[in-house]
C-alpha positions in Angstrom: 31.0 40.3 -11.8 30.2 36.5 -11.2 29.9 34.0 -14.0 27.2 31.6 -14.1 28.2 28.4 -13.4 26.1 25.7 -15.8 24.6 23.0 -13.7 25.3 19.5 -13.4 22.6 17.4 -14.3 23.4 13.9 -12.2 22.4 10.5 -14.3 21.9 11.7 -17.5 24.5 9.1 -19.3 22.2 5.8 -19.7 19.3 6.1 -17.3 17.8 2.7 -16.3 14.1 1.6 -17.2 12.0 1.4 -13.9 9.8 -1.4 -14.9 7.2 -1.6 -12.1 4.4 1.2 -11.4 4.4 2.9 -7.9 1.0 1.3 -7.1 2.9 -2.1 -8.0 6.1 -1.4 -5.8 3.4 -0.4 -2.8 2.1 -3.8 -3.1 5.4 -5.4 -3.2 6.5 -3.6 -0.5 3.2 -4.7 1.9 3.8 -8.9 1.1 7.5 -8.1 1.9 6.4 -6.7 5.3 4.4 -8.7 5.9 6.2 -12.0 5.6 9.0 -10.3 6.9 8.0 -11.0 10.9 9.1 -14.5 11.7 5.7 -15.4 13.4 3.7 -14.4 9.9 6.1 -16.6 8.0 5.7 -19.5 10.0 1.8 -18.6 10.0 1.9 -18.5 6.2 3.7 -21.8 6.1 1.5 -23.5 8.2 -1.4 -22.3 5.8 0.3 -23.0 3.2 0.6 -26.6 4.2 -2.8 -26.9 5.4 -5.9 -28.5 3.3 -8.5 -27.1 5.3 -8.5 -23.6 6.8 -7.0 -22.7 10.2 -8.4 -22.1 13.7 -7.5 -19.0 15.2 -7.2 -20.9 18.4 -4.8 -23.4 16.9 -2.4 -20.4 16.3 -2.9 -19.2 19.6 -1.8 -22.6 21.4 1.0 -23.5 18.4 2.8 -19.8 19.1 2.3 -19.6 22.8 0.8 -16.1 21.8 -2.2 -14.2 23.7 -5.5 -14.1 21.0 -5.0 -10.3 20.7 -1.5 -10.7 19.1 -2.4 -13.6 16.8 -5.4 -11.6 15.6 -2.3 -8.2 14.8 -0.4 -10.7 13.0 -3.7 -12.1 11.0 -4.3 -8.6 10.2 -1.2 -7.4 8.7 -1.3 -10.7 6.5 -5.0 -10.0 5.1 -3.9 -5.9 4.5 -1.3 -7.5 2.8 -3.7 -9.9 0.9 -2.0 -13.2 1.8 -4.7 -14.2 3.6 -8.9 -14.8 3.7 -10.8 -15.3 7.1 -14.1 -16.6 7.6 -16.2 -16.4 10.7 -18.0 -19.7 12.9 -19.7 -18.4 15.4 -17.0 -16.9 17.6 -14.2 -18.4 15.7 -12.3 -17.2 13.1 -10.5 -19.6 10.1 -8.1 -18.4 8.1 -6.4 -19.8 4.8 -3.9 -18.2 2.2 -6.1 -16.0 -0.3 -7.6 -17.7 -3.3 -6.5 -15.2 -5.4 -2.7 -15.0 -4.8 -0.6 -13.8 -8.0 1.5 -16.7 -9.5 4.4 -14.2 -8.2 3.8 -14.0 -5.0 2.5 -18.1 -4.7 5.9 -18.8 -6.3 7.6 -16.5 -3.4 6.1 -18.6 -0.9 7.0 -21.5 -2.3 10.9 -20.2 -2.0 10.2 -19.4 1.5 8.0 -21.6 3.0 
């Protein structure tokens, strides 16, 4: 006849407060990606530094990069909510989003 053998219940001593929501940790997660690519960065910076908004075109000659892959990297930052494009004509202009929490402003500050 077998004995039951009680189960060990792992992390029960002190467990630790988890202080951010899932839906918070997603969007974490997104900025982090998407300044993680050293091209976005330096994008971001540039923006950052910039008073007016951005020329797709100027990214396209500063990065030596085809249209098509400034517009992927462009992408990933606005899904991410770093940046804002408006359209002129055929061009589009790009600047870091107005609505940026302190949070993340201040990470860019560290960064770029």
């Amino acid at each position: 006849m077998k004995t039951a053998v009680p189960e060990r219940v792992k992390g029960v001593c002190c467990p630790p407060s988890i202080p951010l929501s899932i839906a918070k940790v997603d969007a974490c997660v997104d900025v982090l990606k998407a300044l993680a690519d050293p091209t976005r960065l330096q994008m971001v910076g540039a923006l950052k530094r910039s008073s007016q908004p951005v020329c797709i075109c100027d990214f396209t000659a500063a990065f030596d990069l085809s249209q098509p892959t400034i517009s992927h990297h462009m992408a990933k930052l606005r899904d991410a909510g770093l940046v804002e494009v408006t359209k002129r004509g055929i061009w589009a202009y790009y600047r870091l989003a107005d609505r940026l929490e302190p949070r993340t402003r201040a990470l860019l500050d560290v960064l770029v």
